[in-house]
C-alpha positions in Angstrom: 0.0 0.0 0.0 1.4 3.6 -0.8 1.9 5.6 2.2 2.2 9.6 2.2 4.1 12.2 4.3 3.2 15.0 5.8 5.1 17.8 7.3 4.3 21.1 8.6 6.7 23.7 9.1 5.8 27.0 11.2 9.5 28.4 10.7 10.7 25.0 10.8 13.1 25.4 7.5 16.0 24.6 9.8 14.6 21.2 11.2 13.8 19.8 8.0 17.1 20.2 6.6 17.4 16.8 9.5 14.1 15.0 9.1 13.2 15.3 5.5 15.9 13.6 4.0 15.5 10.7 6.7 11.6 10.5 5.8 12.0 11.4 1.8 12.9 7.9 1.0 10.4 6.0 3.3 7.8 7.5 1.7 6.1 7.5 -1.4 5.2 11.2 -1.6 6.1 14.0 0.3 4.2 17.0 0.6 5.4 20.0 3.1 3.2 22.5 4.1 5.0 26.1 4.7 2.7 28.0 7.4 4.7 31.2 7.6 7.8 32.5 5.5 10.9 31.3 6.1 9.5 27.9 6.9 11.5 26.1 3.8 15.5 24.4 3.4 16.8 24.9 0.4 16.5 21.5 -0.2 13.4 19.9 -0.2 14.2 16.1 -0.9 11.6 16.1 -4.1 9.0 17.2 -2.1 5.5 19.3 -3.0 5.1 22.0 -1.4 2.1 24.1 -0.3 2.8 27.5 0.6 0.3 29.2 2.9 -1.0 32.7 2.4 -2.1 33.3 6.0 -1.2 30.6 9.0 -3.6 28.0 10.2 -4.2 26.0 12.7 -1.5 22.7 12.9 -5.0 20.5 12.4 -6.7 22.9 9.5 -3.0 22.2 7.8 -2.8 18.6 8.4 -6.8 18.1 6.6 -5.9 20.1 3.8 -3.2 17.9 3.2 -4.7 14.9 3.5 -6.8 16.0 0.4 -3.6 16.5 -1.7 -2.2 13.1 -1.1 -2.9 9.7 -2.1 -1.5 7.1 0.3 -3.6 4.6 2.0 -1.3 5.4 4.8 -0.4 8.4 5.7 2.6 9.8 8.0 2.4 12.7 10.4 6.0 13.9 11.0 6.9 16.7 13.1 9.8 19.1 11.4 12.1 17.5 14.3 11.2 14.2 14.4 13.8 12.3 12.4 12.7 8.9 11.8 15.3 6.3 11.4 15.3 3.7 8.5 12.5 1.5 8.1 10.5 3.1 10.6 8.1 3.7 8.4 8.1 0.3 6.7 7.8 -1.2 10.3 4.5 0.1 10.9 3.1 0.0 7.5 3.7 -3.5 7.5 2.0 -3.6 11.3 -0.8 -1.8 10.2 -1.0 -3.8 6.9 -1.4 -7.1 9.0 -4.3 -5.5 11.2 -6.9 -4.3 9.5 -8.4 -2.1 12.1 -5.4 -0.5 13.3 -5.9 3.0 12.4 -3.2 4.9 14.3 0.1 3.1 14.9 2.7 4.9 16.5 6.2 4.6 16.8 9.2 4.4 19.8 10.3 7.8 20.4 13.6 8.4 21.4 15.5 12.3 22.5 18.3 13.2 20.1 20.9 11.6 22.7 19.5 7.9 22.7 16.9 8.6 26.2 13.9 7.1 26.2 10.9 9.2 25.3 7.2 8.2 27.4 4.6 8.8 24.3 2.4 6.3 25.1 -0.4 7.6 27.1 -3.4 7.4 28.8 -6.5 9.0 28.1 -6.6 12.8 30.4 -8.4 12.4 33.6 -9.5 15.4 35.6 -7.4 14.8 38.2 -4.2 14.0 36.1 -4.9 17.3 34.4 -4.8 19.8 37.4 -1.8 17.6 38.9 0.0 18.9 35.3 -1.2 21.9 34.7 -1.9 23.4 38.3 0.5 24.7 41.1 -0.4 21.1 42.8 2.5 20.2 40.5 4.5 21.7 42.9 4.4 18.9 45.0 5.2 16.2 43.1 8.3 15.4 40.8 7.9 16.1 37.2 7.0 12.5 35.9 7.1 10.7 39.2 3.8 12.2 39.7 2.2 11.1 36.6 3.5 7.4 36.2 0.1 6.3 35.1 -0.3 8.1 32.5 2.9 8.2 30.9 2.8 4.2 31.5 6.4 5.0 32.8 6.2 1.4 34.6 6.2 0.0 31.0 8.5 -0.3 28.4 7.3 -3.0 25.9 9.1 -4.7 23.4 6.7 -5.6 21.3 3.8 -3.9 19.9 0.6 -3.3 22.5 -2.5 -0.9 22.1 -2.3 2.0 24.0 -4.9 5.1 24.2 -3.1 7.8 22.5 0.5 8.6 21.6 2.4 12.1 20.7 1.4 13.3 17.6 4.7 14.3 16.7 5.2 11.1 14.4 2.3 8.7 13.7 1.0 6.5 10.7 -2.6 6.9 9.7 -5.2 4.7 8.1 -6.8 7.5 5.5 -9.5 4.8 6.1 -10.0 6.2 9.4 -9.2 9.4 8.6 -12.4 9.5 6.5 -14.5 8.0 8.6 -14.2 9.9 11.7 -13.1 13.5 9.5 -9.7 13.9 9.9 -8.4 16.1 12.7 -10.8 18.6 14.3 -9.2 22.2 12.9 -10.3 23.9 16.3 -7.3 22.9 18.0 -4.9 25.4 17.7 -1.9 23.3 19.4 -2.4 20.5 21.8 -4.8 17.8 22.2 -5.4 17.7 18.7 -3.9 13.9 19.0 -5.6 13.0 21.5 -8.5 13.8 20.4 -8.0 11.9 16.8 -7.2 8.9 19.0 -10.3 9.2 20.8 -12.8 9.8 18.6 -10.9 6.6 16.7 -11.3 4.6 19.6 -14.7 5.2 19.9 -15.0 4.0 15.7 -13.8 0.7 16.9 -10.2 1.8 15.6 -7.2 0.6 17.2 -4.1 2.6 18.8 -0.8 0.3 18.5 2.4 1.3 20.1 4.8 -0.1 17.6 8.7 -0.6 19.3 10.0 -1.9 16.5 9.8 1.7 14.4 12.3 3.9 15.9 12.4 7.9 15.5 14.4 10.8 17.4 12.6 13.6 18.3 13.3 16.4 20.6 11.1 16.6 23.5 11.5 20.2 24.8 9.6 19.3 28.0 8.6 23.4 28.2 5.0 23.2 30.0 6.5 21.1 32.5 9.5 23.2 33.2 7.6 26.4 33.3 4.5 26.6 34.4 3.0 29.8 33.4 3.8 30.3 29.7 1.8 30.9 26.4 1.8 26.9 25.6 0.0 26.4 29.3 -2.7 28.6 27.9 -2.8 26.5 24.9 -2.9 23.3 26.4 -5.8 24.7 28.8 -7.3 25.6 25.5 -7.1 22.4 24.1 -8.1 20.0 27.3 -11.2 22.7 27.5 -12.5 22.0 24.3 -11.9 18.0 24.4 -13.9 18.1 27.5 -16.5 20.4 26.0 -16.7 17.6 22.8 -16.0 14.6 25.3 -18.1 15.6 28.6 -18.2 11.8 29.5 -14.3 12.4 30.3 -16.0 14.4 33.2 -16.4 11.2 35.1 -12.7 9.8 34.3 -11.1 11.2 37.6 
């Protein structure tokens, strides 16, 4: 089956000249979406190119590529995330063999060879004040969420999971059709998980594939800080899954 990439690039040119030339020839098309000048290498690897006149939202980009692509599968790379070879192949071929795996995600790794948690739970409310509330305080970092970064497991071979970081997935377009693609209100965060939810509640699966393998860097910033303009964001986004998902009310 041919699988598509997909690349967005908010002032990203300088990524890409690391993860397009890793994902180019994985692929069987490549399309790049420039949000804001400046967001091009001067290489693009063969890739097509759409070039917006005003920026959009990371989902609203995504959709409108899906409609200029072809693949049954299709990639969502982040302009960091540098897959390494046969990542893609490895879930492809995953995804091939189970026909109702609609997202399949990859192992995640920092730039230096750590170990990156991107296998998640589903938010709960209290999970979410912990994170993004002065009660955070109290707690180390990721000590204080081992449930839902599953930081007690580290599988080696592929399991279902609820969601997983958006920064680099494979998508059925299948799916994608079915359910309508990612929901354009989200400006940044939450986007994935909701796509992962609203699959799960398709009767699509969510499959944490080890096997693939890609670097990405995992600036951690609304856990260092924890008043900044992504905080707001992220509030943004968990208000409006809740608003779409009220049943997550109850999920405490």
């Amino acid at each position: 089956m041919a699988t598509s990439g997909i690349v967005v690039s908010h002032g990203h040119a300088r990524e890409l000249e690391s993860s397009l030339p890793a994902l180019a020839p994985q692929v069987d098309e490549l399309l790049v979406v420039a949000n804001i000048p400046g967001s091009l290498p001067a290489e693009l690897q063969g890739a097509r190119v759409i070039e917006n006149e005003r920026p959009r939202s990371y989902s609203a980009n995504l959709n409108a590529a899906f409609a200029r692509t072809y693949g049954e599968f299709v990639v969502v790379c982040n302009p960091d995330a540098v897959a390494e070879p046969e990542a893609v192949q490895v879930l492809a071929a995953f995804a091939d063999a189970h026909p109702r795996c609609g997202v399949a995600g990859p192992q995640m790794l920092d730039p230096d060879g750590r170990w990156q948690p991107s296998r998640r739970r589903f938010p709960t409310v209290m999970g979410t004040l912990v994170r993004r509330t002065p009660l955070r305080r109290a707690f180390p970092p990721l000590e204080r969420q081992r449930d839902h970064y599953l930081l007690d497991e580290r599988p080696a071979e592929p399991v279902e999971t609820d969601w997983m970081l958006g920064g680099f997935l494979l998508l059925r377009r299948t799916m994608l059709d079915e359910i309508g693609g990612y929901d354009s209100g989200f400006r940044m965060y939450g986007e994935d998980i909701d796509l992962c939810y609203r699959a799960a509640r398709a009767g699509w699966e969510r499959w944490y594939v080890p096997g693939a393998v890609v670097r990405h860097r995992w600036d951690r910033l609304t856990d260092r800080r924890l008043w900044t303009r992504r905080t707001l964001w992220h509030w943004r986004g968990m208000l409006r899954f809740v608003r779409k998902h009220p049943e997550r009310l109850k999920a405490l």
